[in-house]
N, C-alpha and C positions, 0 to 999 in steps of 0.2 A: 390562663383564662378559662378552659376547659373544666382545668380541675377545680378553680373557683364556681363554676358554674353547675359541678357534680356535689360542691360540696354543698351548696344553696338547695340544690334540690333535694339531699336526702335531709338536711333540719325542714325542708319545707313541708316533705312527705312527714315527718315524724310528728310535726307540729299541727299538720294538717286538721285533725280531727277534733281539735281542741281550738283552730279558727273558725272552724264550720262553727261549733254548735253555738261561741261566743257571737257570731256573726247573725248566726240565725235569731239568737235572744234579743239582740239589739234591733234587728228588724222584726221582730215578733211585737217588741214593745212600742217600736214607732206607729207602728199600724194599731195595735189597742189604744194607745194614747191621742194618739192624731186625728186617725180614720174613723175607727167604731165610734173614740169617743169625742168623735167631733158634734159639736151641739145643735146642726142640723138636723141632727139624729133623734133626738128628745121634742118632748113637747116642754113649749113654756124657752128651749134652746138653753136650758141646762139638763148637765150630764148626771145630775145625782136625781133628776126627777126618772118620769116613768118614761120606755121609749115608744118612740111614736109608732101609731100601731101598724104594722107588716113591716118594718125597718128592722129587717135582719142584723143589722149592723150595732144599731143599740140594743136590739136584745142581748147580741152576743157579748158586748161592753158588759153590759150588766151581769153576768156571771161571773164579775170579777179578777182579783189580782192571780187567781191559779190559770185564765186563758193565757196569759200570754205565756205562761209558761209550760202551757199544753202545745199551744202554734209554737211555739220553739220546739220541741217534739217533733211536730208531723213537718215543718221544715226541713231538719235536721232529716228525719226520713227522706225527703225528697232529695237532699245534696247527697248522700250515701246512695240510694239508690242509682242516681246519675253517676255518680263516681262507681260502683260495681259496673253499670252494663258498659261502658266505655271500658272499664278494666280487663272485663271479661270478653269484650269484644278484641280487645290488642289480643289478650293471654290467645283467643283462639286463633288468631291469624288471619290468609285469603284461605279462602276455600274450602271444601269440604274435609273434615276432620278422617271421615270413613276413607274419601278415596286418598289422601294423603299417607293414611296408616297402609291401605291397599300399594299405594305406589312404593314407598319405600320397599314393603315386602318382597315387590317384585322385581327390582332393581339391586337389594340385597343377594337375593336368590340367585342373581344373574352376575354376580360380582361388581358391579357396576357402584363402586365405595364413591366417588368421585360424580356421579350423578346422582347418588341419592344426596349427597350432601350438598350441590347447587338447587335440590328441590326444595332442603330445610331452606334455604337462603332464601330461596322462593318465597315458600310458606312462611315463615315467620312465624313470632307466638311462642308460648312455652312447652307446647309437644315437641316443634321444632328444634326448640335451643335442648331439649332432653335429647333426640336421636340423633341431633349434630354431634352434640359429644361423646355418644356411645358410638358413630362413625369415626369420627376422630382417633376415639383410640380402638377403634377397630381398625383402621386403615395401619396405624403403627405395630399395632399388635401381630398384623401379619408379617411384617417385615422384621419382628422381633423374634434371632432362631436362640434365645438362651430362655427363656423361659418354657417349664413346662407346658401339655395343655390345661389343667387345673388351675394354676397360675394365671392364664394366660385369660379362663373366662371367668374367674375371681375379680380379676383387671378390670372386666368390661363392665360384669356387673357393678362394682365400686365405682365407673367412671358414670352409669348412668343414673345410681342411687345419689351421687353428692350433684350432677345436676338437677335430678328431682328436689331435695334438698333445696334447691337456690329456688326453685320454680313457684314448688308446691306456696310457701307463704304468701305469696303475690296473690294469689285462687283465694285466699281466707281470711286475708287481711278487712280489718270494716267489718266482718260479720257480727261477730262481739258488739259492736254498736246497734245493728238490726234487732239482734237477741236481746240487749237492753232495753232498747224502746217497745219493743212488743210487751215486754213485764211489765214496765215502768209508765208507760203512758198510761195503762186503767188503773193504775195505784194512785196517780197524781189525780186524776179524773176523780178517785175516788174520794181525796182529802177536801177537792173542791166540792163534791156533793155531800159529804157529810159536815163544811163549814156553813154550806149553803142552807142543810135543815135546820144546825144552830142557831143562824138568823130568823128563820122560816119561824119556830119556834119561839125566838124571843119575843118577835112581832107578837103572836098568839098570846103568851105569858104576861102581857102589860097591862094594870089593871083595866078594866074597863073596855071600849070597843077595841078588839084588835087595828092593829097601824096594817091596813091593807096592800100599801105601797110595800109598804119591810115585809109584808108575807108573801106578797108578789116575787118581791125582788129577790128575795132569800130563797123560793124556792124554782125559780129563772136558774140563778147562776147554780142549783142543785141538778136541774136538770142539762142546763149546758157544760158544765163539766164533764158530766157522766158520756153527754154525748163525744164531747171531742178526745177523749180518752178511751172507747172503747173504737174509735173508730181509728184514731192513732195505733193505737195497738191490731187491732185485726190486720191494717196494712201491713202495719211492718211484720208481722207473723205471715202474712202469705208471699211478700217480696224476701223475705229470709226462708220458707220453705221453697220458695223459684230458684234462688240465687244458689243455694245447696244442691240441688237438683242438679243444676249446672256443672256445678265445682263437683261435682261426683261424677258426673259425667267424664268430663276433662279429665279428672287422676283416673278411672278407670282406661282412659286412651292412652294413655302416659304410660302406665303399668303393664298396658297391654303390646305398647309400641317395643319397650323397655326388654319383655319376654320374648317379643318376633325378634329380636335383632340380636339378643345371645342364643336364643336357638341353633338363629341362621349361623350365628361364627363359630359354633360348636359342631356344626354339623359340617361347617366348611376345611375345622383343623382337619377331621377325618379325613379327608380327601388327600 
């Protein structure tokens, strides 16, 4: 049962990011379809006329078939986002990161193998699961007299790089999706404002008085394209510069945890 239930989760995890955005489109397009262009919206209560004037909701209808594929965007942003701080909230654990790196040091220093490693337990999180196993096989490595000491913090280092290894992708995982929607949202933004002057324009082109509804509308859905693509994109450019911040944060703890605890067993063979 366990393993049926390890196995569900990692196609869940891998599959994951490709329900989101599918899930987001389909609720992007209920809401264009439904909502905005519901015909309370409109004067006259149809959707292909003008909208009624301050109803946000038909304006934004009338920008056409690229919104909902904009609000699938800034959704998708929003489930990623949620999914990083909950991520990165586990990866960090209880507590303060500083005094955890502090405590271990001191409890190292003191020989004390056996309480720093019920502190990782403690703490929890991926700093933790990196110096549990650099204690782990620190605790063995003393007890081991056939190895040199070269050998011996070869050992350590190797046992805390293939935990970093397991750690580190968890921290960066999703990013690649942030980075795509900061590109991608003012490019899609931009196909809908440059369909939008096409319209804008044909209105204008047809002999005799321009069709002022088709020049309205066409250049409506140019300027609301524009808008929800540069604003999809800025988000996810400033939540993917936070989220880096972070994750650079965390690996420089990691690395730094990683260097205090071969020091210390290095400077302990001497003894």
């Amino acid at each position: 049962m366990s393993k049926n239930s390890g196995s569900f989760k990692r196609v869940f995890e891998s599959l994951f990011a490709t329900i989101a955005i599918v899930v987001a489109f389909l609720f992007a397009w209920f809401l264009y379809e439904n909502v905005m262009g519901s015909p309370v919206n409109f004067e006259g209560g149809n959707p292909k006329g003008a909208a009624l004037p301050g109803n946000y909701m038909g304006i934004v209808y009338k920008g056409g078939p690229i919104v909902p594929i904009l609000m699938t965007c800034v959704l998708t942003l929003v489930i990623f986002v949620i999914e990083r701080f909950l991520t990165l909230t586990k990866v960090k654990g209880k507590g303060s990161l500083d005094g955890f790196v502090a405590d271990i040091q001191t409890l190292t220093a003191k020989d004390k193998i056996e309480d720093a490693i019920k502190a990782c337990d403690v703490q929890k999180g991926s700093l933790a699961n990196v110096v549990k196993a650099g204690l782990l096989r620190y605790r063995d490595l003393e007890k081991d007299q056939t190895l040199e000491k070269d050998q011996k913090i070869t050992s350590m280092k190797q046992a805390l790089e293939e935990a970093s290894a397991l750690e580190l992708p968890m921290l960066s995982k999703n990013m690649v999706i942030l980075s795509t929607l900061a590109s991608i949202s003012v490019l899609i933004g931009l196909i809908g404002t440059v369909l939008g002057m096409i319209r804008a324009f044909a209105a204008l082109a047809q002999a005799g008085a321009p069709d002022a509804l088709a020049l309205a509308t066409g250049i409506s859905e140019a300027l609301i394209n524009t808008a929800f693509g540069i604003t999809g994109s800025t988000l996810a450019i400033v939540f993917y510069n936070f989220f880096s911040s972070k994750i650079d944060g965390y690996t420089f703890k990691i690395d730094e945890a990683g260097f205090s605890l071969t020091q210390t067993f290095a400077a302990s063979i001497r003894k």
